[in-house]
N, C-alpha and C positions, 0 to 999 in steps of 0.2 A: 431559424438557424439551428440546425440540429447540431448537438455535445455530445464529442467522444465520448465525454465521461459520464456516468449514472452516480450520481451521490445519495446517498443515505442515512438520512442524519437522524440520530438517536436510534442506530438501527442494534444498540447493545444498549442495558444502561447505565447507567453508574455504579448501580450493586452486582453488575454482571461483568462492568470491568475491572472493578476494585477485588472480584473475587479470584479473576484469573489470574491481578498482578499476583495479589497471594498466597494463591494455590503455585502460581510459578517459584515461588522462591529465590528467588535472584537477590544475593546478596554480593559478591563479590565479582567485580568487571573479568574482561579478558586483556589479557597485556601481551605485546607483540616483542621482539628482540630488543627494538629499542624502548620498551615502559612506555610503550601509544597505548591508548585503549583501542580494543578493538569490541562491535558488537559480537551478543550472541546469538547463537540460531542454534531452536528447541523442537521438541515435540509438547502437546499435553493434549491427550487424549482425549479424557475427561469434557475440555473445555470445548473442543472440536467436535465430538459425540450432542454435544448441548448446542454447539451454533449450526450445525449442519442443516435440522428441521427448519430455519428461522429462514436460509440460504434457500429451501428449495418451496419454503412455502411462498416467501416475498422476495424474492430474488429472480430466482430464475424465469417461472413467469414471464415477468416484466421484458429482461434481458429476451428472451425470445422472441417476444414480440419487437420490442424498440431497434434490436440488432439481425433480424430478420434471419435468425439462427435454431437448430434442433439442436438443443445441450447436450451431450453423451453423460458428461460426470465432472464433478469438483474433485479435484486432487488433493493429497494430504497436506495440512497447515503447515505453516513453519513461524513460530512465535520470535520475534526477533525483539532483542532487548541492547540500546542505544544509551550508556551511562552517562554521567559527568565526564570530560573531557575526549569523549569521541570527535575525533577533526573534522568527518566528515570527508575524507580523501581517500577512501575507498573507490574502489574503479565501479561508475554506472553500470547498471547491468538492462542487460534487454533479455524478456521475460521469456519469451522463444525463438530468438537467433543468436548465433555468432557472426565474428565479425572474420573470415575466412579469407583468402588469398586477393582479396581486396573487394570483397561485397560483403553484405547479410546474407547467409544463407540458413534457413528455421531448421532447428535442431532439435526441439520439441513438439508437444502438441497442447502447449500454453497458447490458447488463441483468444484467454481474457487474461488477467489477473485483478484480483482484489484485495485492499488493504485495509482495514481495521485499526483504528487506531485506538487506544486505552486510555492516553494522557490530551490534557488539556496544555496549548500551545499558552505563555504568558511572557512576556519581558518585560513588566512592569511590578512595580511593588504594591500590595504584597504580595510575595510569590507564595505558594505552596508544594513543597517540595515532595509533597507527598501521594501528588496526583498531578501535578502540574509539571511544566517541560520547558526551558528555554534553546528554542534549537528544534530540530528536529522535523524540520519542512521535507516533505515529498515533493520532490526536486523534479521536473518532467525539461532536461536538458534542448532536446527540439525546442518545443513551445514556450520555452522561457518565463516559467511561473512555474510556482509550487502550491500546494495546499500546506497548510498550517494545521496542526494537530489537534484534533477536535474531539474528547471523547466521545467512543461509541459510534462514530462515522465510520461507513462505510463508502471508498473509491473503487469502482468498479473501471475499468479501462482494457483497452484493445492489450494482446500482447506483443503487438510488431516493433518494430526499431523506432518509429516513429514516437515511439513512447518510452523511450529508454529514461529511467528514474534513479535518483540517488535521495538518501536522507541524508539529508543537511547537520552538520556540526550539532550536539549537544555541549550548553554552556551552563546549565545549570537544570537539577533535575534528572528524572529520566524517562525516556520512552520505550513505551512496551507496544508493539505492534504485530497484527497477525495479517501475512503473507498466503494467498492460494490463489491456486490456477484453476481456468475451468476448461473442459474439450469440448470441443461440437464434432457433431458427424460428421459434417463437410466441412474442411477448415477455413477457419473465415480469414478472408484477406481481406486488408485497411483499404481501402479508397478514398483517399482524400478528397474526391467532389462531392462524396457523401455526404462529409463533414467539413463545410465549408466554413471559412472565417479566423479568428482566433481564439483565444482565454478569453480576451473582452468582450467577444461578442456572444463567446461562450455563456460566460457567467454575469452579462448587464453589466462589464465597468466603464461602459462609455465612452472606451479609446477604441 
């Protein structure tokens, strides 16, 4: 059963995520008309200069082969930062279409995206507020499961509609996560018999 998704775990590592929350400085949320929080979305150059070799040494590769694709380029990061009482009611976003006079129609040339996450997912005591996150699921609206936040992981995924994702509510904590797109020469289209089955059969949960 072959998975849309490519994961990667420990693909940062703890002194690599703990340096970017750092270097980021994020001290103070974003606040909307009515006092919501709302996430931020960053540049750091710095951090992106340093993961890029990491992306083209053990990344791409793989990607190539697994998704039977010639990569053109990785596109600029966007470091997205999810505080304490963010709702999570943000409108999903799908990574290379809109949603146009009643279809998807691709409006970019995101034909992957992948997610990095920095914080570790906990709802249980003790929490640590300091690295740790309550909240904060990658949300895959289609397939009806999310992943949980896992320092240092990397989610590698198609960028079709079929994947349109949301980050889930922060309740305690917060999450620091890094967003990029990658282009191919020939843009790749999803095919769902490619990738046959669901998340469970995806990831062994048995149902």
């Amino acid at each position: 059963m072959k998975n849309p998704f490519l994961v990667f775990e420990e693909f940062l590592s703890p002194l690599q995520c703990e340096e970017i929350i750092i270097g980021n400085n994020n001290t103070f949320p974003n606040y909307d008309k009515d006092n919501k929080v709302q996430p931020l979305f960053f540049g750091n150059k710095l951090a992106e200069s340093r993961i890029i070799p990491q992306l083209d040494a053990d990344v791409v590769p793989l990607m190539e082969s697994y998704y039977n694709v010639d990569i053109k380029g990785i596109k600029q990061f966007v470091f997205e930062w999810y505080s304490t009482g963010y709702d999570g009611k943000n409108p999903p976003r799908c990574e290379n279409s809109s949603y146009i006079n009643g279809k998807w129609q691709r409006v970019n040339t995101a034909d992957f995206a992948g997610v990095i996450f920095l914080n570790d997912y906990n709802d249980k005591s003790p929490f640590d507020d300091e690295f740790e996150v309550m909240g904060g699921q990658l949300e895959f609206i289609n397939h009806r499961f999310s992943f949980n936040p896992q320092r240092g992981t990397l989610i590698i995924f198609p960028g079709a509609p079929n994947f349109i994702n949301n980050t889930a509510a922060v309740r305690a904590g917060e999450l620091t996560q890094i967003r990029f797109h990658i282009a191919t020469h020939d843009p790749f289209v999803y095919n769902m018999n490619d990738f046959k089955g669901d998340y469970a059969k995806w990831f062994n949960k048995g149902a």
